[in-house]
C-alpha positions as CSV (number, residue, x, y, z in Angstrom):
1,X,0.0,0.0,0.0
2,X,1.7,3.2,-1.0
3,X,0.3,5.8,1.6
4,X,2.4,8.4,0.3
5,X,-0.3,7.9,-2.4
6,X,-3.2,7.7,-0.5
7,X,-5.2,10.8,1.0
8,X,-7.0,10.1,4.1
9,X,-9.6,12.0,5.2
10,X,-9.2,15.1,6.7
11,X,-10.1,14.4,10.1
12,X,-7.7,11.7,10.0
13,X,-4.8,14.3,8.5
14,X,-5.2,16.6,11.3
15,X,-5.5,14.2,14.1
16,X,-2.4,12.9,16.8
17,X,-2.8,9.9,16.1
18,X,-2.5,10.1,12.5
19,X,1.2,8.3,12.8
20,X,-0.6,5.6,14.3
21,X,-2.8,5.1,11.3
22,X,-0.4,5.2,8.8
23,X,1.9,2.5,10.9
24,X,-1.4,-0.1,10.9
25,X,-1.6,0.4,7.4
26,X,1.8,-0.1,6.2
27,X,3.2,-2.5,9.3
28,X,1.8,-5.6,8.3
29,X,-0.1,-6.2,5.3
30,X,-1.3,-9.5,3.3
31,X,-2.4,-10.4,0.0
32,X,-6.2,-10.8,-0.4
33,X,-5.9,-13.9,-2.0
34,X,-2.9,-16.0,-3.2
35,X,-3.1,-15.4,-6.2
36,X,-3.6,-11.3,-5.6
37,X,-2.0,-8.3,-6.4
38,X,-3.4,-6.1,-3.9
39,X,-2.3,-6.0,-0.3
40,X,-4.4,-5.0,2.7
41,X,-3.4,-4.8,6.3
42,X,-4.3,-7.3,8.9
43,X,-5.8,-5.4,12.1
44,X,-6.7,-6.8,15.7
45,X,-10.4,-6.6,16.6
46,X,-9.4,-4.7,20.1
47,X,-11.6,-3.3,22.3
48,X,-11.9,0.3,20.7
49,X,-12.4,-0.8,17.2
50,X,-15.3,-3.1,18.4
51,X,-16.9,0.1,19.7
52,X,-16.2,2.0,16.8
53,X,-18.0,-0.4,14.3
54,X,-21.2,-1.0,16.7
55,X,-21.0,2.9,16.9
56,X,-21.0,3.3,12.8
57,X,-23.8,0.5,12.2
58,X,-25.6,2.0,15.2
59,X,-25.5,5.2,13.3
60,X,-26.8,3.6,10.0
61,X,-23.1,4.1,8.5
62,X,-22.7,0.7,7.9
63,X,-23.7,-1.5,4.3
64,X,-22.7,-5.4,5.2
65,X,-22.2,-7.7,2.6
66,X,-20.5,-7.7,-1.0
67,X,-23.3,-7.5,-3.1
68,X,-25.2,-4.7,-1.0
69,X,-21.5,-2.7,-1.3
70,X,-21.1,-3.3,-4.7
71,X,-24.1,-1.7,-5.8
72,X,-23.7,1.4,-3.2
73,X,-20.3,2.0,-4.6
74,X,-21.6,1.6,-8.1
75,X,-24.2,4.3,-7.2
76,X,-21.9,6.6,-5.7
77,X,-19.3,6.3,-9.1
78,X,-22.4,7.4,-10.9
79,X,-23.0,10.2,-9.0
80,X,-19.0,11.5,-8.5
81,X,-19.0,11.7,-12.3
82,X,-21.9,13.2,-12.9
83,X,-20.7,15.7,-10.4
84,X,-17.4,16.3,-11.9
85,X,-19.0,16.4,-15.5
86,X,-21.3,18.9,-14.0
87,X,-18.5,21.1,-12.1
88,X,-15.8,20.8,-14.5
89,X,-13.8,20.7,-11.5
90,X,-10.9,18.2,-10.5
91,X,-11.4,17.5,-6.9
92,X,-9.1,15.6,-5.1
93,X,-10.2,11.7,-4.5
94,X,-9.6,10.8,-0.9
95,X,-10.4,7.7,1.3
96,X,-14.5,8.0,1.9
97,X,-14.9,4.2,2.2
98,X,-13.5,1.8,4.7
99,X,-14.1,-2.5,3.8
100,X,-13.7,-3.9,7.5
101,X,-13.2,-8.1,6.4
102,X,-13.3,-10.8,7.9
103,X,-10.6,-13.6,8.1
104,X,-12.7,-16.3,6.9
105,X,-13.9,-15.9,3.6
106,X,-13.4,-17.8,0.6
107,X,-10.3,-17.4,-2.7
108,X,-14.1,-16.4,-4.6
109,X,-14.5,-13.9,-2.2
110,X,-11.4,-12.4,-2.0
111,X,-11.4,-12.0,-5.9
112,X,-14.5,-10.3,-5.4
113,X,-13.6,-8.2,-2.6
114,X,-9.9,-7.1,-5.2
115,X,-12.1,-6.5,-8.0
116,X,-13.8,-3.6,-6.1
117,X,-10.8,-2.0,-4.7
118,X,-9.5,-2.0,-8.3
119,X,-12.9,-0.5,-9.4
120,X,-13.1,2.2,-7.1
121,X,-9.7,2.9,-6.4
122,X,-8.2,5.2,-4.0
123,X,-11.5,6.5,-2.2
124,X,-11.5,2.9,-1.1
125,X,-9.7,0.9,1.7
126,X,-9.9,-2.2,3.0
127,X,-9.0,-3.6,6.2
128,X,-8.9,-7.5,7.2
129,X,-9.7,-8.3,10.8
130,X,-8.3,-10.9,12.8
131,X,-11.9,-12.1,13.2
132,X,-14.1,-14.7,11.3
133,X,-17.5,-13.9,9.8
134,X,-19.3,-15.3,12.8
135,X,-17.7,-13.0,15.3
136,X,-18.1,-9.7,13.7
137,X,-21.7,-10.6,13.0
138,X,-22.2,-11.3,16.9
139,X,-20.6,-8.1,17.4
140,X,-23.1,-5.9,15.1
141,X,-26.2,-8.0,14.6
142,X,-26.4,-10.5,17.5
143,X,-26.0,-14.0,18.2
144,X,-26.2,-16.1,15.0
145,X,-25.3,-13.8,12.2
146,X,-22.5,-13.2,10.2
147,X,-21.0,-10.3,8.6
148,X,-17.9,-11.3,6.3
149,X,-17.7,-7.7,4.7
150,X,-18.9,-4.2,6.1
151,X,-18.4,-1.2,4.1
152,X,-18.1,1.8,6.6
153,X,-19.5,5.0,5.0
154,X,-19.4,8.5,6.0
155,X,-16.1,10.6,6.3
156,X,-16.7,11.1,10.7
157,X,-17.6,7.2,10.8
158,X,-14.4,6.3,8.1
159,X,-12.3,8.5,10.2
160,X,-13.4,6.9,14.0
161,X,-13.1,3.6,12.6
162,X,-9.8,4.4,11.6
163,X,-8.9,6.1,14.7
164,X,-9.8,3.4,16.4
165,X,-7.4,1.3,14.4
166,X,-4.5,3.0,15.5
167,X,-5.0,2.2,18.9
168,X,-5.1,-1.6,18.3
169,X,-2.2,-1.4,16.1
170,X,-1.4,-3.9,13.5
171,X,-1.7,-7.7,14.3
172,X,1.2,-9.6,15.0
C-alpha cells in the first residue's frame, strides 16, 4: 500500500494519532488472496475498534455484505462523475470508504472483494480483521449472524473507525 499515495480523510490528516494510522496500514499487510495483487493490512479486533464499528452501524453508517456494497459503490461512481461532469472541476479523490473483512472468507470472495478495490480505487480501503464472519456478525447483529464484509460509509464514521485502528495497532 503506498500511503504516500493515498489521502485520508481530513479528520484523519489533522488528528495525533495520524502516525498511528499510517503505521497499521503499512506494518503488516497480506495479499487478499494467493493469487492477488493487492495488499491489505491485517488489524486486531481490540476493544476500541469493536466500539467504533457498533457505533457506525448503530448510526446507519454501515452496508454489510458484497453484493449490497457493490451496488452502493456503483451508485456513488455514478453520482461523483456526474458531479465532476457537471462542475468541471478536478477534486481531489480521498479515502470516503472503509471494507472492514473478515478472516474467513473464501479465494471467490477475496477475488470479489480485489475487484472492487480496483474498481473504485483510491476512495477505497480495505482492512482484514483478525476475526471470522461469525464474530463480527455477533458483534453488530447478535448471536447467529455473520458479517464477512462491512463497508463503513461517512467521512466522521471512516475517520473513527480508523482512529480506532490506531490504537489496536497492526496484528502480529
Amino acid at each position: 500500500m503506498n500511503t504516500h499515495m493515498m489521502r485520508l480523510p481530513r479528520m484523519i490528516e489533522a488528528d495525533p494519532r495520524y502516525a498511528g494510522i499510517i503505521r497499521v496500514l503499512t506494518t503488516n499487510n497480506r495479499l487478499l488472496w494467493q493469487g492477488g495483487e493487492i495488499e491489505v493490512p491485517v488489524v486486531s479486533l481490540g476493544t476500541d475498534l469493536a466500539a467504533a464499528l457498533r457505533k457506525a452501524c448503530t448510526a446507519g453508517s454501515v452496508v454489510r455484505g458484497l453484493e449490497g456494497t457493490g451496488r452502493r459503490l456503483a451508485i456513488e461512481e455514478k453520482g461523483l462523475v456526474e458531479a465532476d461532469r457537471k462542475s468541471r472541476d478536478n477534486r481531489g479523490i480521498r479515502v470516503s470508504r472503509l471494507l472492514v473483512l473478515s478472516d474467513d472468507g473464501s479465494e471467490r470472495f477475496y477475488r470479489a472483494v480485489e475487484s472492487l478495490l480496483r474498481k473504485h480505487g483510491p476512495r477505497v480501503l480495505a482492512v482484514r480483521l483478525e476475526a471470522d464472519a461469525a464474530m463480527l456478525g455477533e458483534l453488530l447483529y447478535g448471536p447467529g449472524r455473520i458479517a464477512r464484509l462491512l463497508m463503513i460509509e461517512h467521512k466522521s464514521a471512516v475517520s473513527e473507525v480508523m482512529l480506532a485502528m490506531a490504537g489496536t495497532g497492526a496484528a502480529e
